[in-house]
Structure formats: structure tokens, C-alpha cells
Short mmCIF file of the C-alpha atoms (twelve columns), coordinates in Angstrom:
data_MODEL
# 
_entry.id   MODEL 
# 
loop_
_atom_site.group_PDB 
_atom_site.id 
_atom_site.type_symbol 
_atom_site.label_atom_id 
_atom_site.label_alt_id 
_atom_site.label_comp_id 
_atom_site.label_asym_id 
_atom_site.label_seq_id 
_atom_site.Cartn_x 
_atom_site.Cartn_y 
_atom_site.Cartn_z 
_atom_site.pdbx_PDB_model_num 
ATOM 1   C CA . UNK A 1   -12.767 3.964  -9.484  1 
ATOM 2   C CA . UNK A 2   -14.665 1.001  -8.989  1 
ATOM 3   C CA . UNK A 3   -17.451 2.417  -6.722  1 
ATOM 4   C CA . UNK A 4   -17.351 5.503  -9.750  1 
ATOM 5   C CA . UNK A 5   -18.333 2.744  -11.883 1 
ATOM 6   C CA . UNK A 6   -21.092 1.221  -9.933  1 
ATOM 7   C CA . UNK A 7   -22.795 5.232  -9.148  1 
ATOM 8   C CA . UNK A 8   -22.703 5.688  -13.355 1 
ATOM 9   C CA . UNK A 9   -23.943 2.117  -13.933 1 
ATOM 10  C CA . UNK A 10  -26.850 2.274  -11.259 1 
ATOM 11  C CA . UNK A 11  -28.089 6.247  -13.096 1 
ATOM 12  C CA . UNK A 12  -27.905 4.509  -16.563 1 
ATOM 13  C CA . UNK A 13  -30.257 1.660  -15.079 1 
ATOM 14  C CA . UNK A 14  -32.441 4.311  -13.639 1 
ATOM 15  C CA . UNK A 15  -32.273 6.082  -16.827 1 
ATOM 16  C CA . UNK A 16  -33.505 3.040  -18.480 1 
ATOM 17  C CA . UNK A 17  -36.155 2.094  -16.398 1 
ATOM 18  C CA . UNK A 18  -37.650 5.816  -16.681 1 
ATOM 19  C CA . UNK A 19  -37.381 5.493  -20.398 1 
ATOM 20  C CA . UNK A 20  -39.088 1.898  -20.449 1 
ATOM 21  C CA . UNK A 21  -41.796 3.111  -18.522 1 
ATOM 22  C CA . UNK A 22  -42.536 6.182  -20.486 1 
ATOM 23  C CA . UNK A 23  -42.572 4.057  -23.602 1 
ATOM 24  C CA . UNK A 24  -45.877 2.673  -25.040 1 
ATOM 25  C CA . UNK A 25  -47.189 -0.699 -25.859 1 
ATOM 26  C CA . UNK A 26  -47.419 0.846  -29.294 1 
ATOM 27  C CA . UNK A 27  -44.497 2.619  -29.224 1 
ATOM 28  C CA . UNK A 28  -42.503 -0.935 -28.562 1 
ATOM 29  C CA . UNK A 29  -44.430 -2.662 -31.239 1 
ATOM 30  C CA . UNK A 30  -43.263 -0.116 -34.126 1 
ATOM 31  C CA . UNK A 31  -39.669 -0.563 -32.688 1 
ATOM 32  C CA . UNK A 32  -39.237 -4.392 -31.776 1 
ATOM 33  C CA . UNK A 33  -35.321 -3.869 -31.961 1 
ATOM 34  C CA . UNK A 34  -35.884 -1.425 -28.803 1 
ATOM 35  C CA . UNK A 35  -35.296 -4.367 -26.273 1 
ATOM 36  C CA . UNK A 36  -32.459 -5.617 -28.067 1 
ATOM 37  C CA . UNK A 37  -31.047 -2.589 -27.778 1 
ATOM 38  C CA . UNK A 38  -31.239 -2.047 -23.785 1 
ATOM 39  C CA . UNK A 39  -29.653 -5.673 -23.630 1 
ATOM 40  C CA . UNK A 40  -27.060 -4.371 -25.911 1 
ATOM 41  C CA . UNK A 41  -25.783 -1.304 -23.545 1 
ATOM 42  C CA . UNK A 42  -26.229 -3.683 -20.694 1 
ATOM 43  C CA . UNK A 43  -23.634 -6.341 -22.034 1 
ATOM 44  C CA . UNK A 44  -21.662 -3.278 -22.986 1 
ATOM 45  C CA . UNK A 45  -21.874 -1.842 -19.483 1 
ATOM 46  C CA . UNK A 46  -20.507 -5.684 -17.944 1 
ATOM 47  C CA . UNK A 47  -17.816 -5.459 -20.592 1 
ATOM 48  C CA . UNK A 48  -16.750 -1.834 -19.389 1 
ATOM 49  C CA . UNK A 49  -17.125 -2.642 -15.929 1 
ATOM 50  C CA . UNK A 50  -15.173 -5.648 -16.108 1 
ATOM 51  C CA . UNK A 51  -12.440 -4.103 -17.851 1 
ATOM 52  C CA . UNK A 52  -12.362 -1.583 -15.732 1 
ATOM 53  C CA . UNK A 53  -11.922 -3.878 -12.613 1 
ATOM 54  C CA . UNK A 54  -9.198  -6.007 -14.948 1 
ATOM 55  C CA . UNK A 55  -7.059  -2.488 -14.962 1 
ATOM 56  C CA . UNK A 56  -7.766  -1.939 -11.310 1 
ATOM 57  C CA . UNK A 57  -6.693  -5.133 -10.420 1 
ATOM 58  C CA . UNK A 58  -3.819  -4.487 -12.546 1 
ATOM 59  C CA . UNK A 59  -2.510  -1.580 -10.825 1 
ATOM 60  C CA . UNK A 60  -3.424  -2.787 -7.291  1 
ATOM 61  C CA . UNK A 61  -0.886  -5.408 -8.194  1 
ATOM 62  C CA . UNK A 62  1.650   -3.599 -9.620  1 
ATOM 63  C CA . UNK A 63  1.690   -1.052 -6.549  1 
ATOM 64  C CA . UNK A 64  1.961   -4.380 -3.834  1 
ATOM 65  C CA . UNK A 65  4.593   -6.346 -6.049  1 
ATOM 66  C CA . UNK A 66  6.685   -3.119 -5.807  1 
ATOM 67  C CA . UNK A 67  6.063   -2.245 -1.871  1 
ATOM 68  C CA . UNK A 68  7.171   -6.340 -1.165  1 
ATOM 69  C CA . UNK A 69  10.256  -5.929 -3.444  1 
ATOM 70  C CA . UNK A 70  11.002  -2.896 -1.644  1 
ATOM 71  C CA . UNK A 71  9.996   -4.551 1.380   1 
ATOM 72  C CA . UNK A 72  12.657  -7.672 0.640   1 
ATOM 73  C CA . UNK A 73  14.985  -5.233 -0.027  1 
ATOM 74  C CA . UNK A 74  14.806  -3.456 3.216   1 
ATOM 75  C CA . UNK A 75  15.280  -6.622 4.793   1 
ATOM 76  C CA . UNK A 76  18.276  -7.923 3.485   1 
ATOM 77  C CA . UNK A 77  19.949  -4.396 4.052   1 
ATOM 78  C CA . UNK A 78  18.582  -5.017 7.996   1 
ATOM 79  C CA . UNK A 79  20.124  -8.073 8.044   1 
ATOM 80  C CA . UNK A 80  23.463  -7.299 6.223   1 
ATOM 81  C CA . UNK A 81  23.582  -4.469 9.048   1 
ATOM 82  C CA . UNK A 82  22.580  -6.471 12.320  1 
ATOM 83  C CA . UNK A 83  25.128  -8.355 11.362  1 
ATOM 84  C CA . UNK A 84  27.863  -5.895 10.862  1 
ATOM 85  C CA . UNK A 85  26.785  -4.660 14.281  1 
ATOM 86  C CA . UNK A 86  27.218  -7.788 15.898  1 
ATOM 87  C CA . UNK A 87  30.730  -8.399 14.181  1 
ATOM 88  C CA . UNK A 88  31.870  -5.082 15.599  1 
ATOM 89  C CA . UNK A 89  30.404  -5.926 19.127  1 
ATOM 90  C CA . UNK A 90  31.556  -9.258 19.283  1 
ATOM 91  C CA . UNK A 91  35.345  -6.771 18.440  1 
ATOM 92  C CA . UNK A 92  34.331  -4.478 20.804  1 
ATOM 93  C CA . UNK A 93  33.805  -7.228 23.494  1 
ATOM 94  C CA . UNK A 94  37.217  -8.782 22.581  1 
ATOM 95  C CA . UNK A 95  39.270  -4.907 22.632  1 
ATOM 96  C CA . UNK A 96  37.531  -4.523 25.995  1 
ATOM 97  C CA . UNK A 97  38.674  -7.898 27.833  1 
ATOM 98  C CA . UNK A 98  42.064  -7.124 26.440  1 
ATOM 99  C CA . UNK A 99  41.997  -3.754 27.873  1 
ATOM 100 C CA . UNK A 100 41.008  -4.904 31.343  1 
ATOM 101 C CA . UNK A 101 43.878  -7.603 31.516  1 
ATOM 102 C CA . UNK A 102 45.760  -4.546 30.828  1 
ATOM 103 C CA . UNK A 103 44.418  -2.495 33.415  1 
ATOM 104 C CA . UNK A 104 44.660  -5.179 35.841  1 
ATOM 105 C CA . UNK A 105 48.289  -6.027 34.997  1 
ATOM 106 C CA . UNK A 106 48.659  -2.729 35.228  1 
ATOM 107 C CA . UNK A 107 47.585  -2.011 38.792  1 
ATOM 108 C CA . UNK A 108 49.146  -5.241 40.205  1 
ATOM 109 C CA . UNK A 109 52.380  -4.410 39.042  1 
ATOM 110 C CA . UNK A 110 51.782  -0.669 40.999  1 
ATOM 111 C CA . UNK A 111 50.430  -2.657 44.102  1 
ATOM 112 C CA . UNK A 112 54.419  -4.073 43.885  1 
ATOM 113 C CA . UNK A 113 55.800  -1.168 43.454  1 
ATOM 114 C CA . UNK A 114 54.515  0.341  46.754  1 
# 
């Protein structure tokens, strides 16, 4: 948008400058108001541009404050899970001890038996 901006305000120089040239030393003197006139469209131009770039900024913004909320939201959903998953493998860890003191009660008491 910006660079759109800067192409339309460099052809309505160049416009200018071709009109300035064409015009007369007599043709400024009957209109004196003719300069005032080109300064006038150039302050307009600076005000259009820099509104322009205001409203860019503007929605530049917007679009990265939402992408780092969603961003902080992925993260504390990350960490909610990795820490589910280390809950459960910190129970899976304790099930499987418990299991092998089974197993190996289980296999002394057939070493007895025979």
C-alpha cells in the first residue's frame, strides 16, 4: 500500500514538473495563486500519505498483537500439556516398578517351588 502510495505520489510530481515547465513567465504572472496552489496539493499529498502510513501501521499492529496473543496462548496450552505428560510418566514409572517387584516376587516364589 505504502510503495502504491509512493508510485502515485512520484507521477503527480512528474505531472507537476511537466506542467511547470510548459507554463510561461507570463502565464505565472496573470495567475500568481498558481504556486500556492502546487504547495497546496503537495501538503495535501504529506497529509494523505501520512494517513495512509497511520492506517498501515494500524493494521500491521493489530495483525502482530493478535499472532502474540495467539502465540501466548499456544504456550500455556504446551505447558499445561508437558506437564500432564510428565504427571502420567512420572505414574507410569511408579505402575512399572510396582509391576516388576511383582514379577520378581513372582518368579522367586516359582524358583521355590521347583
Amino acid at each position: 500500500m505504502a510503495s502504491r502510495l509512493i508510485k502515485e505520489d512520484a507521477l503527480i510530481r512528474k505531472d507537476r514538473f511537466k506542467r511547470a515547465g510548459a507554463l510561461s513567465f507570463c502565464q505565472l504572472i496573470a495567475n500568481p495563486f498558481f504556486m500556492l496552489t502546487i504547495g497546496d496539493e503537495t501538503d495535501e499529498a504529506r497529509q494523505t500519505l501520512t494517513q495512509e502510513l497511520h492506517t498501515l501501521g494500524a493494521s500491521v499492529d493489530m495483525e502482530l498483537r493478535e499472532r502474540i496473543t495467539n502465540i501466548h496462548s499456544n504456550a500455556n496450552a504446551l505447558e499445561s500439556q508437558s506437564k500432564t505428560v510428565r504427571n502420567r510418566t512420572a505414574a507410569l514409572g511408579k505402575t512399572t516398578r510396582q509391576w516388576s517387584g511383582m514379577a520378581d516376587g513372582a518368579r522367586t516364589k516359582l524358583k521355590v517351588c521347583f
